[in-house]
N, CA, C and O atoms as a printed pandas DataFrame, in Angstrom:
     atom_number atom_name residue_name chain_id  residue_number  x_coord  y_coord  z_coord
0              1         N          UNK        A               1   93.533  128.518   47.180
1              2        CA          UNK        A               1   94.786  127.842   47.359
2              3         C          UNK        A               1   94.969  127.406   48.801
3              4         O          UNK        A               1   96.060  126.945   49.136
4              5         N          UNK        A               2   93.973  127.518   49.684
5              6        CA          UNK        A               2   94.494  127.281   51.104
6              7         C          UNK        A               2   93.705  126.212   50.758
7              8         O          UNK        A               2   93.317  125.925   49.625
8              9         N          UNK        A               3   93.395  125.397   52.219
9             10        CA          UNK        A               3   93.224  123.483   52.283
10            11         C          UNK        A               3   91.716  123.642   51.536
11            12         O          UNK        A               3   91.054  124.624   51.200
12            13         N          UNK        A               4   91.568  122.605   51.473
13            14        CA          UNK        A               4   90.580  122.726   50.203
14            15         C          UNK        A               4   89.277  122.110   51.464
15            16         O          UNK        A               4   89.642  121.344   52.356
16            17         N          UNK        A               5   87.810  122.565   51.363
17            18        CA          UNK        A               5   86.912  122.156   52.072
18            19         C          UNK        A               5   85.946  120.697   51.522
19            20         O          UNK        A               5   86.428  120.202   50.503
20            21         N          UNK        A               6   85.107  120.217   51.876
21            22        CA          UNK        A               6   84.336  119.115   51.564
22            23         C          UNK        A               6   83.978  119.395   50.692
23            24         O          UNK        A               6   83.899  118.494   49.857
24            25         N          UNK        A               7   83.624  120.483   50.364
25            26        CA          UNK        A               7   82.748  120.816   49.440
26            27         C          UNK        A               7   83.870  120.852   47.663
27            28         O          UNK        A               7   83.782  120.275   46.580
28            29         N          UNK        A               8   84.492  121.525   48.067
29            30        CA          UNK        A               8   85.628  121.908   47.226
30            31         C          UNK        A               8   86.094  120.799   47.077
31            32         O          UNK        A               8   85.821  120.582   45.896
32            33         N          UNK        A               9   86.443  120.213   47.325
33            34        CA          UNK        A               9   87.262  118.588   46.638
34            35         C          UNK        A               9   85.881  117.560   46.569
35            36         O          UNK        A               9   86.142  116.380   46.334
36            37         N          UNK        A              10   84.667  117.862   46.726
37            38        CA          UNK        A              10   83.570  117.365   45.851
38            39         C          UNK        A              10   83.329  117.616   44.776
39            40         O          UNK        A              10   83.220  116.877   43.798
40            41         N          UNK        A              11   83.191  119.062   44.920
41            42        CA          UNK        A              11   83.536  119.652   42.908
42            43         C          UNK        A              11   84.679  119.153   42.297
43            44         O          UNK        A              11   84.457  118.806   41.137
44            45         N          UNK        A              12   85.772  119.001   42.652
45            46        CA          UNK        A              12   86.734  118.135   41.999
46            47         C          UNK        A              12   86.807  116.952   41.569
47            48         O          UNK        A              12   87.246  116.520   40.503
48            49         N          UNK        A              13   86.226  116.296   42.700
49            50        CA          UNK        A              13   85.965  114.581   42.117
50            51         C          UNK        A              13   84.857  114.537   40.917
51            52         O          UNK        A              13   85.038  113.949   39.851
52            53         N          UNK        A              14   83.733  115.226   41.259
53            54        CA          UNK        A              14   82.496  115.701   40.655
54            55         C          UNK        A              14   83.152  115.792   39.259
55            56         O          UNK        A              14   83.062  114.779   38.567
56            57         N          UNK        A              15   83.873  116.984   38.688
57            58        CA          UNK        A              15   84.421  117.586   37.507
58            59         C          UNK        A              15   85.434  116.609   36.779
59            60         O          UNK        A              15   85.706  116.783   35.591
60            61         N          UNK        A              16   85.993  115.567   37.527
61            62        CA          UNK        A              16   87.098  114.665   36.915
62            63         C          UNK        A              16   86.489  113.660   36.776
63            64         O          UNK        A              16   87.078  112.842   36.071
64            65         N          UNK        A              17   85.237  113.256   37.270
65            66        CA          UNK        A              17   84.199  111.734   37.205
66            67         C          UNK        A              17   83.675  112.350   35.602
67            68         O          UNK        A              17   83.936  111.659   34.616
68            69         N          UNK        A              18   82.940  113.660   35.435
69            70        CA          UNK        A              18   82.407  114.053   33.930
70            71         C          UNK        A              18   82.883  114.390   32.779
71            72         O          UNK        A              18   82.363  114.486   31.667
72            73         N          UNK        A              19   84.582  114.668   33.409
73            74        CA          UNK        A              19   85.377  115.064   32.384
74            75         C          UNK        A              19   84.995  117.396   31.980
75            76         O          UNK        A              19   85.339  118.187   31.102
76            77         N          UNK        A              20   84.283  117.457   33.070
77            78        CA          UNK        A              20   83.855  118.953   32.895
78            79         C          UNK        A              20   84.391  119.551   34.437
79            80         O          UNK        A              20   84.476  119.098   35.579
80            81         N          UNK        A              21   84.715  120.930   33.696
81            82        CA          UNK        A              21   85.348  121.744   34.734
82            83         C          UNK        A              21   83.989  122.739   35.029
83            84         O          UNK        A              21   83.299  123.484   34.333
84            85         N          UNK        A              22   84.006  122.264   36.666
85            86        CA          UNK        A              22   83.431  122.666   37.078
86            87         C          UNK        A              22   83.779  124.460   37.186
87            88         O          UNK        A              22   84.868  124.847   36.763
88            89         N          UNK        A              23   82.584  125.677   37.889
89            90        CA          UNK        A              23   83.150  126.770   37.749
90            91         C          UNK        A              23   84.279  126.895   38.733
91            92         O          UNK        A              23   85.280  127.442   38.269
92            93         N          UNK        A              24   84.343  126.517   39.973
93            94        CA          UNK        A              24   84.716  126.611   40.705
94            95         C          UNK        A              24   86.252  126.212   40.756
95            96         O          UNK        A              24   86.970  126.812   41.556
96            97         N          UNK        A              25   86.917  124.990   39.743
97            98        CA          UNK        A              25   88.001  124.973   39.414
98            99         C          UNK        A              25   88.496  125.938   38.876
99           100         O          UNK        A              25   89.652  126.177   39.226
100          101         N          UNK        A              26   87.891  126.838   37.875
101          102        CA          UNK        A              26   88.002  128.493   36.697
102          103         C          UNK        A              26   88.340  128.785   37.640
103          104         O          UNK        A              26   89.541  129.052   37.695
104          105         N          UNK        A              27   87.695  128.885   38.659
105          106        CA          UNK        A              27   87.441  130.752   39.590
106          107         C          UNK        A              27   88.932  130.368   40.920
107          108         O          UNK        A              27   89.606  131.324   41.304
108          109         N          UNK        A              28   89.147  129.363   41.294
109          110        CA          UNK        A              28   90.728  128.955   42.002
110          111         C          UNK        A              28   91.622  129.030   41.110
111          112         O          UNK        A              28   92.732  129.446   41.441
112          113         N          UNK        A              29   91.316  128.576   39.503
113          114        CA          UNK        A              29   92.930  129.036   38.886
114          115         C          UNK        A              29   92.950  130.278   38.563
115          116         O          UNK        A              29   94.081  130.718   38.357
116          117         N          UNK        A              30   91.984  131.096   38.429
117          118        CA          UNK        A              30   92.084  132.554   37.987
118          119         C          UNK        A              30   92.332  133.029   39.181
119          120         O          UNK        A              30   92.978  133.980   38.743
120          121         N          UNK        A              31   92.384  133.227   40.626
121          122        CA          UNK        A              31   93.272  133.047   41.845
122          123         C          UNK        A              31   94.498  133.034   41.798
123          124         O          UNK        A              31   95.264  133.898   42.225
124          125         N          UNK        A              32   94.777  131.941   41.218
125          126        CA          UNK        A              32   96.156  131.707   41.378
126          127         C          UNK        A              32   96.689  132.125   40.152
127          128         O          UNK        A              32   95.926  131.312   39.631
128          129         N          UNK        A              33   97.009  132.396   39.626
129          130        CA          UNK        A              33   97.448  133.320   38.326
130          131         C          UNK        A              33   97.058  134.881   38.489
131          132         O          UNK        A              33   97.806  135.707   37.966
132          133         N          UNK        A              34   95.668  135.410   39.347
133          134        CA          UNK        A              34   96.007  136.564   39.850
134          135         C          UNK        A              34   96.914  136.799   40.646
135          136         O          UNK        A              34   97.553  137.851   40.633
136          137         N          UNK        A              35   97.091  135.906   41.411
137          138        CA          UNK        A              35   98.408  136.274   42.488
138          139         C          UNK        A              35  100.102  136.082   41.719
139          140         O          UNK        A              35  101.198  136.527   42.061
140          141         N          UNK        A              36   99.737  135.347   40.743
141          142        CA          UNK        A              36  101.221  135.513   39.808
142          143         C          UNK        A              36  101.610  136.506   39.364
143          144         O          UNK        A              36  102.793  136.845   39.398
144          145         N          UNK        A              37  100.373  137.389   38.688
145          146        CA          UNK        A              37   99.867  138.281   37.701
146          147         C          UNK        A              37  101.258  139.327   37.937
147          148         O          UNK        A              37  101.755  139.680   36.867
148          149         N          UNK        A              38  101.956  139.870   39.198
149          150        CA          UNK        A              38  102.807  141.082   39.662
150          151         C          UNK        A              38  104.497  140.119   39.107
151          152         O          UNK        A              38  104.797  138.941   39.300
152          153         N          UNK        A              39  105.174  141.078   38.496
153          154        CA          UNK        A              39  106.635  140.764   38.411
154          155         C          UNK        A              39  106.685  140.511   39.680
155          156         O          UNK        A              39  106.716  139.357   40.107
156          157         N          UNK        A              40  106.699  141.574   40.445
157          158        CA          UNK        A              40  107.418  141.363   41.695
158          159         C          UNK        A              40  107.484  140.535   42.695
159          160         O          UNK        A              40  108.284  140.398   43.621
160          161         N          UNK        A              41  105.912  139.658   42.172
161          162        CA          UNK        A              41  105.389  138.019   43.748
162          163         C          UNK        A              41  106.241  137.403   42.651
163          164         O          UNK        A              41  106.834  136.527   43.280
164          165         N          UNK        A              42  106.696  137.320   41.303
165          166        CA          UNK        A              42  107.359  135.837   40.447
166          167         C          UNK        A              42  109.060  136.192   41.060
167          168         O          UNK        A              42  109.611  135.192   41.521
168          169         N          UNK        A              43  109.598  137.028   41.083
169          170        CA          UNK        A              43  110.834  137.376   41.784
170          171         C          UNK        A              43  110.729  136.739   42.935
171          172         O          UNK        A              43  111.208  135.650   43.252
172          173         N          UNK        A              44  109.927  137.639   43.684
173          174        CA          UNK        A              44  110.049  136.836   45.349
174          175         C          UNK        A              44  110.262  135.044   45.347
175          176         O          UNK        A              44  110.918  134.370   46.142
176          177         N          UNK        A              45  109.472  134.602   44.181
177          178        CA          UNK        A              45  108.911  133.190   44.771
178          179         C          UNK        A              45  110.417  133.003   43.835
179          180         O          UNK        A              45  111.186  132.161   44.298
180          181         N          UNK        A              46  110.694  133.445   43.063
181          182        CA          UNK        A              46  111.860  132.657   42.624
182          183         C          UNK        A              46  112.811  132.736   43.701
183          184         O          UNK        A              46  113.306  131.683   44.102
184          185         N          UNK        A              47  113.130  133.799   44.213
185          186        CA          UNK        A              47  114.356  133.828   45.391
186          187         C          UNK        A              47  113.839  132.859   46.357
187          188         O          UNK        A              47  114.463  131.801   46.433
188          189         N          UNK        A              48  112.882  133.010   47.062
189          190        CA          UNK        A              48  112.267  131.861   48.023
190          191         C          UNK        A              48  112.250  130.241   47.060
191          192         O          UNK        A              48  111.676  129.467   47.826
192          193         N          UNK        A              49  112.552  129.608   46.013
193          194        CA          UNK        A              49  112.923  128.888   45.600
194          195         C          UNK        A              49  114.503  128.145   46.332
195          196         O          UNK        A              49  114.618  127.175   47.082
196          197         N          UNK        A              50  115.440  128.958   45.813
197          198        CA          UNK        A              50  116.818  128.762   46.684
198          199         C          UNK        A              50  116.888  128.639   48.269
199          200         O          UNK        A              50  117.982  128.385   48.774
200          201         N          UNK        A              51  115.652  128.827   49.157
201          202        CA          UNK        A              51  115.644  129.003   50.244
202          203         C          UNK        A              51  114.483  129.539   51.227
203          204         O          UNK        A              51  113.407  129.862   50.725
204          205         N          UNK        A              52  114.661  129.628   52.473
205          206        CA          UNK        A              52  113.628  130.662   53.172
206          207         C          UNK        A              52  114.963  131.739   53.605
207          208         O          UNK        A              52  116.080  131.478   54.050
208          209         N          UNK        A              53  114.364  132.923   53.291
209          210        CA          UNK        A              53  114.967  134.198   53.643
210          211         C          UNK        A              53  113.527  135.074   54.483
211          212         O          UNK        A              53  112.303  134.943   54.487
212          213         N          UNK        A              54  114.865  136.283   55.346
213          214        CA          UNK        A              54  113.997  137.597   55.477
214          215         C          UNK        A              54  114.071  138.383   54.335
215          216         O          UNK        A              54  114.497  138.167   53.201
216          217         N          UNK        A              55  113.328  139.783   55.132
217          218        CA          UNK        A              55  113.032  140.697   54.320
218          219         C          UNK        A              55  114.365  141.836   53.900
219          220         O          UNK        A              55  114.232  142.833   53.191
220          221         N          UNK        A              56  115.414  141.446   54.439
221          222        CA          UNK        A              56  116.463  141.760   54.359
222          223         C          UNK        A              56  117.093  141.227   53.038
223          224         O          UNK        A              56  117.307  141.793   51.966
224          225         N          UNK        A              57  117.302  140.050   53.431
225          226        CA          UNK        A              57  117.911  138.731   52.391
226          227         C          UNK        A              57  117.105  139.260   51.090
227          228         O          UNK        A              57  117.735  139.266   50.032
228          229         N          UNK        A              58  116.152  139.573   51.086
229          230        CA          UNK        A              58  115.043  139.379   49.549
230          231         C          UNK        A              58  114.470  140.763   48.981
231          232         O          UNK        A              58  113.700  141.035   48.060
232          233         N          UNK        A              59  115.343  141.702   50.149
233          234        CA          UNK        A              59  115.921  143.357   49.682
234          235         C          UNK        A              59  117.169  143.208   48.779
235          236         O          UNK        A              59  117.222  143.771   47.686
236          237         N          UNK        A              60  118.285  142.350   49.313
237          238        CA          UNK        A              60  119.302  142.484   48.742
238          239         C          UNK        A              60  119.494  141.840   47.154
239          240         O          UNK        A              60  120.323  141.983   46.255
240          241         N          UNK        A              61  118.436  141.175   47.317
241          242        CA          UNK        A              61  118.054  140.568   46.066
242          243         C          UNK        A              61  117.370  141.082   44.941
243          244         O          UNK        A              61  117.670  140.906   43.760
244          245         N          UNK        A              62  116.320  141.803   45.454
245          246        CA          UNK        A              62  115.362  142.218   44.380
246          247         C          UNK        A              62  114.797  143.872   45.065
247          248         O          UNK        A              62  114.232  144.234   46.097
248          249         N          UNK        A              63  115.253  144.447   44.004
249          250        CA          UNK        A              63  115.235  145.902   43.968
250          251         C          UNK        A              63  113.839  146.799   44.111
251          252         O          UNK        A              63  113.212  147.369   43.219
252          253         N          UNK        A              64  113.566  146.726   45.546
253          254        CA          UNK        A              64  112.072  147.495   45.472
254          255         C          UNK        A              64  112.240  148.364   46.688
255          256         O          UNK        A              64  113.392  148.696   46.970
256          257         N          UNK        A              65  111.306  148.753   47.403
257          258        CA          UNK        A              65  111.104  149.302   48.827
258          259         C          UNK        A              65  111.002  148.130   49.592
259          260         O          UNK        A              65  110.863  147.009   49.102
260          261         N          UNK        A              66  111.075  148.396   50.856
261          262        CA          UNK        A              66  110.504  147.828   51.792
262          263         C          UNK        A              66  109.112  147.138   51.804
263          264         O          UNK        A              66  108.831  145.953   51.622
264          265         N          UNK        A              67  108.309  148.224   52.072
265          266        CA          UNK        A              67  107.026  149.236   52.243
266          267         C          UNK        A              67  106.253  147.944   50.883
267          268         O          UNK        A              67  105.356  147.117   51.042
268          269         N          UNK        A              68  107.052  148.266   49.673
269          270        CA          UNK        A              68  106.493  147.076   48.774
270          271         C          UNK        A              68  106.872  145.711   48.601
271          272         O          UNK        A              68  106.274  144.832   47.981
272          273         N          UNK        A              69  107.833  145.656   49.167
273          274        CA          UNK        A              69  108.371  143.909   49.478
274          275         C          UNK        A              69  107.388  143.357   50.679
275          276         O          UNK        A              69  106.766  142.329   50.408
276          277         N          UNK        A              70  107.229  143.816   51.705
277          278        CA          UNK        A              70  106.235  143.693   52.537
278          279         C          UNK        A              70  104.731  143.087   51.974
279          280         O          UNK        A              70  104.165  141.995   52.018
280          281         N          UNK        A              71  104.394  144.563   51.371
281          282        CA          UNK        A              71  102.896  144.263   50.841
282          283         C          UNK        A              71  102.620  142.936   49.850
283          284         O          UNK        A              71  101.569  142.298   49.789
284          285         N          UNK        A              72  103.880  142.691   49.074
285          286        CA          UNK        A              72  103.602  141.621   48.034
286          287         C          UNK        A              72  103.906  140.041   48.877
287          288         O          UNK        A              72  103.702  138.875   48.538
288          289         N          UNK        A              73  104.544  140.739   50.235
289          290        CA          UNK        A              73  104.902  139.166   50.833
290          291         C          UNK        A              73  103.915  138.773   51.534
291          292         O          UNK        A              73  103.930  137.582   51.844
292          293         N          UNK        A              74  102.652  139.697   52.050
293          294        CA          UNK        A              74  101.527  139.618   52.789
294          295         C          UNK        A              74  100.813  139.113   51.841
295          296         O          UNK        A              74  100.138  138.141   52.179
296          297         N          UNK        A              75  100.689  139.646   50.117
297          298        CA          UNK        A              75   99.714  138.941   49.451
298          299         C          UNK        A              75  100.016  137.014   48.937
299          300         O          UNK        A              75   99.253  136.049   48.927
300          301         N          UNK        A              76  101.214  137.143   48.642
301          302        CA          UNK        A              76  101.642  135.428   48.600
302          303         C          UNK        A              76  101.420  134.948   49.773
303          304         O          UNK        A              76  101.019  133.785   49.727
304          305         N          UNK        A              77  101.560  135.544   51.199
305          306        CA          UNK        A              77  101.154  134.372   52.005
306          307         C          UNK        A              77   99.486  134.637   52.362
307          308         O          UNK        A              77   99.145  133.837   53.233
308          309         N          UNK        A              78   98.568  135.363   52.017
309          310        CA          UNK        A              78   97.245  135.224   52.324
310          311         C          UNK        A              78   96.951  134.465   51.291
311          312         O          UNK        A              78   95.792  134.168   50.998
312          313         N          UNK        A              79   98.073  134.049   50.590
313          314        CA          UNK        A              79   96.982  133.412   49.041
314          315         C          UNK        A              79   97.794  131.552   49.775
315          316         O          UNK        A              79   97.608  130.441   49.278
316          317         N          UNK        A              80   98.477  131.835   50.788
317          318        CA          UNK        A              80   98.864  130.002   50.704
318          319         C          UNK        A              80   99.731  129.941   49.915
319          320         O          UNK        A              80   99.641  128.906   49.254
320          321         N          UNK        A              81  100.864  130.787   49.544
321          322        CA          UNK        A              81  101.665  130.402   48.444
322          323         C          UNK        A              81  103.172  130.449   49.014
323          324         O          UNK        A              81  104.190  129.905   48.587
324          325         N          UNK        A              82  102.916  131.471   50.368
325          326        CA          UNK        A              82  104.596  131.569   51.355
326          327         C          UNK        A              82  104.253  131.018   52.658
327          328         O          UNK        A              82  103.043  131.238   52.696
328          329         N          UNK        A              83  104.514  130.522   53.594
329          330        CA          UNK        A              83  104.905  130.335   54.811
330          331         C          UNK        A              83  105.844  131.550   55.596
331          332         O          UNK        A              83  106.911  132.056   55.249
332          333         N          UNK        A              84  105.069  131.770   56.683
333          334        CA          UNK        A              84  106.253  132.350   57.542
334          335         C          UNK        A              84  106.396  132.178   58.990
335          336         O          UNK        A              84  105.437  131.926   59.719
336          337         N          UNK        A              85  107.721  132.328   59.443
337          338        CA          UNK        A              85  108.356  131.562   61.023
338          339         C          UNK        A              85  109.059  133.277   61.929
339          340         O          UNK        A              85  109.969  133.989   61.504
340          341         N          UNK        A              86  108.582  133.394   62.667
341          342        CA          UNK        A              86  109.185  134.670   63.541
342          343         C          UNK        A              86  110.254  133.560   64.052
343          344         O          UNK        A              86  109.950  132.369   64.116
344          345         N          UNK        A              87  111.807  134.164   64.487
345          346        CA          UNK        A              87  112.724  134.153   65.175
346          347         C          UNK        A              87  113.636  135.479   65.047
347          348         O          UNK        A              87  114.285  136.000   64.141
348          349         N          UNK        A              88  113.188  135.958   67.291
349          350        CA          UNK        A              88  113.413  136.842   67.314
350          351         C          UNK        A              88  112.566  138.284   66.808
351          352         O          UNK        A              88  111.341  138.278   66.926
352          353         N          UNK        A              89  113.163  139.344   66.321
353          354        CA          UNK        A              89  112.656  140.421   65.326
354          355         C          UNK        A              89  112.851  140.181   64.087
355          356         O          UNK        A              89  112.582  141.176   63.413
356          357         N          UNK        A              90  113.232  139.219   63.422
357          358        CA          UNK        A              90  113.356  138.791   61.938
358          359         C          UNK        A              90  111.946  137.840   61.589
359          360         O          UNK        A              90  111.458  137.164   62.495
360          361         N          UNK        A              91  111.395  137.843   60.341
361          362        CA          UNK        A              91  110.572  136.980   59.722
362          363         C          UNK        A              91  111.115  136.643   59.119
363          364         O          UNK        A              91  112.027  137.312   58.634
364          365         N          UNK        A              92  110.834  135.191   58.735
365          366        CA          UNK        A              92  111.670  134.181   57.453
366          367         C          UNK        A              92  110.145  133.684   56.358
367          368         O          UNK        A              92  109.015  133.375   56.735
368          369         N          UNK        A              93  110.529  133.747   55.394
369          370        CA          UNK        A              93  109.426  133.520   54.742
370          371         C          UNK        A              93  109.906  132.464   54.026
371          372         O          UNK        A              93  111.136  132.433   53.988
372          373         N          UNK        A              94  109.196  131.360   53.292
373          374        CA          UNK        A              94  109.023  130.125   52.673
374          375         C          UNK        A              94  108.123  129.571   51.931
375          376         O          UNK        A              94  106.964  129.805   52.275
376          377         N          UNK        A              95  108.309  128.765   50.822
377          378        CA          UNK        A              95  107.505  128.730   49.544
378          379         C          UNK        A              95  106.878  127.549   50.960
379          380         O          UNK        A              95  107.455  127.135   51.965
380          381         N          UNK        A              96  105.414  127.305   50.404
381          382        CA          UNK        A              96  105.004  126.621   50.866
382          383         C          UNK        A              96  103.791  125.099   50.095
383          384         O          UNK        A              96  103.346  124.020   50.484
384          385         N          UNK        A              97  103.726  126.099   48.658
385          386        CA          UNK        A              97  103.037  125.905   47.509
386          387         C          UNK        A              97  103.542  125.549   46.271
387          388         O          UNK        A              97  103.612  126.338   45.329
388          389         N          UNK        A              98  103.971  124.152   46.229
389          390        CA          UNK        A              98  104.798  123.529   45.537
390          391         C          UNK        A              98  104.406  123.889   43.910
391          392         O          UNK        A              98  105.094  124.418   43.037
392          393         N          UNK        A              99  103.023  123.380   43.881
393          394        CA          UNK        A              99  102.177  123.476   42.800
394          395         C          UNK        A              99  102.234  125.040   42.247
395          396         O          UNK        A              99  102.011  125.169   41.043
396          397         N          UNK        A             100  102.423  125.857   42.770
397          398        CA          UNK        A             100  102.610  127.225   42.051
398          399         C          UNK        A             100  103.944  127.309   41.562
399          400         O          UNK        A             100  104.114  127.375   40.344
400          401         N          UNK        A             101  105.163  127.319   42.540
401          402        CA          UNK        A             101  106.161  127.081   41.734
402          403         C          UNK        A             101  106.918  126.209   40.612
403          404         O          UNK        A             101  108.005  126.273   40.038
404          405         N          UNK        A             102  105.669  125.266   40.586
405          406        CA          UNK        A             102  106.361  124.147   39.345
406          407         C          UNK        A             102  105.121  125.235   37.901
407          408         O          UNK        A             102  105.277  125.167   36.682
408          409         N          UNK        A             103  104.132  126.012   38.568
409          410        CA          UNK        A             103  103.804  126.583   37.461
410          411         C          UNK        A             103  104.382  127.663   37.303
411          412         O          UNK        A             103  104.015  128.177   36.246
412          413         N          UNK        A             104  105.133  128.280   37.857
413          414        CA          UNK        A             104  106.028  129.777   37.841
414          415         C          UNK        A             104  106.961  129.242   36.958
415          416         O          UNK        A             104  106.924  129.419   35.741
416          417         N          UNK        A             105  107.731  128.641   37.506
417          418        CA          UNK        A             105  108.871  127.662   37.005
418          419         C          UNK        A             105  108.783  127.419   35.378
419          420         O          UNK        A             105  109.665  127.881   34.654
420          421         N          UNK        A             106  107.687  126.680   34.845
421          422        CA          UNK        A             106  107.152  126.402   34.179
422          423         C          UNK        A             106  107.013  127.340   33.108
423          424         O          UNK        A             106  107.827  127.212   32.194
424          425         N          UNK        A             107  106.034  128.396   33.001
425          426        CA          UNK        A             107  105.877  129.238   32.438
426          427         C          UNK        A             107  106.992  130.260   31.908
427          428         O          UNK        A             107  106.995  130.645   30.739
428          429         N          UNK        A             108  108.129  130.751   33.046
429          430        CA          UNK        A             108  109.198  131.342   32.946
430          431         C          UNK        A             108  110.195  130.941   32.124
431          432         O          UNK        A             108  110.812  131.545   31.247
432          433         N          UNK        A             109  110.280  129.545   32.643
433          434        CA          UNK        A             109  111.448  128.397   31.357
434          435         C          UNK        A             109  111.140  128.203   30.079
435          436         O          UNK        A             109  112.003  127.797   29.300
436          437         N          UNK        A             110  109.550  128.528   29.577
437          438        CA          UNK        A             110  109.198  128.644   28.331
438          439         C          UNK        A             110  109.540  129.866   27.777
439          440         O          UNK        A             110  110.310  129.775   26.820
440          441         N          UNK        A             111  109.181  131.039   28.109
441          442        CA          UNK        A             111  108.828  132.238   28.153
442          443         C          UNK        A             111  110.355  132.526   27.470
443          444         O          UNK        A             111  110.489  132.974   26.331
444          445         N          UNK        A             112  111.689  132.125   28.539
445          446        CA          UNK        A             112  113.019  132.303   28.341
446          447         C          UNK        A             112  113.774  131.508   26.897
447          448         O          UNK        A             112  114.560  131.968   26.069
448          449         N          UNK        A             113  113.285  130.433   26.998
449          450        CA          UNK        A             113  113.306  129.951   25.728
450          451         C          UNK        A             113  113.046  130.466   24.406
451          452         O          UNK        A             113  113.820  130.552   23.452
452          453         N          UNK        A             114  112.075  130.729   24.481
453          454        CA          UNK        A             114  111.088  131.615   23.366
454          455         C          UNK        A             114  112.107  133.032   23.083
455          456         O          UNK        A             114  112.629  133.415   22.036
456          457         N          UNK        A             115  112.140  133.551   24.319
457          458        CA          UNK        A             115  112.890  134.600   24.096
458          459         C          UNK        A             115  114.143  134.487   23.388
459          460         O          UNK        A             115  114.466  135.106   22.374
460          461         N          UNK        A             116  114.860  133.575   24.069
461          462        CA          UNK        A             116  116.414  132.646   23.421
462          463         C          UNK        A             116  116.070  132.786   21.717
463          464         O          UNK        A             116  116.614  133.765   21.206
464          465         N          UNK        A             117  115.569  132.270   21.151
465          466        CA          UNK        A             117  115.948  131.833   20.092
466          467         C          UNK        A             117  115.338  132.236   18.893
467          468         O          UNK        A             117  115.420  131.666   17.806
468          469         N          UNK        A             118  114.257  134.026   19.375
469          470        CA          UNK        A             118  113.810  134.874   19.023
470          471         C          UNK        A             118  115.297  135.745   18.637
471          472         O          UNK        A             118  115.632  136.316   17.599
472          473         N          UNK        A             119  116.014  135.566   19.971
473          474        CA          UNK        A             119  117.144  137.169   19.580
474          475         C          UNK        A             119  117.926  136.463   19.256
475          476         O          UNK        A             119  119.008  136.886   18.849
């Protein structure tokens, strides 16, 4: 999910010229759906939806530790999926990965649906 290399958007053109997915497209979306994989990164990214917040702001929001709001905010942004800005002793964190949240988004609005009209 971070900038894509020469090589990597060669396999892409490569895979969309043959109409075949290359492996290497598999092995970036199974990436990115591992990093979905936790309730707790689809919370975060939904609150970071409405905004960039700290770790304060996105305590008061979503009910965990610290200690684990931290760790899951280190894994969305090593994956390219948050942005973050120091001012001061506060961090602000920010979606940065449009394309994941229109698939979070996505998936969730079905999911809720389904659920809807199940109960």
């Amino acid at each position: 999910m971070r900038t894509s290399s020469p090589e990597r958007r060669s396999a892409r053109s490569a895979s969309a010229d043959t109409g075949v997915e290359s492996d290497e497209v598999f092995e970036l979306a199974a990436e990115v759906f591992r990093v979905m994989s936790a309730p707790m990164r689809l919370k975060i990214i939904s609150s970071l939806c409405n905004g960039e917040k700290n770790v304060t702001q996105l305590l008061e929001e979503i009910s965990t530790t610290q200690p684990n709001m931290s760790q899951h905010l280190n894994t969305l942004y090593q994956a390219g999926v948050i942005g973050k800005r120091r001012e001061g002793v506060q961090i602000f964190y920010r979606i940065i990965n449009d394309r994941v949240v229109t698939l979070c988004r996505a998936v969730c609005t079905q999911i809720a649906i389904e659920t809807d009209s199940q109960g």
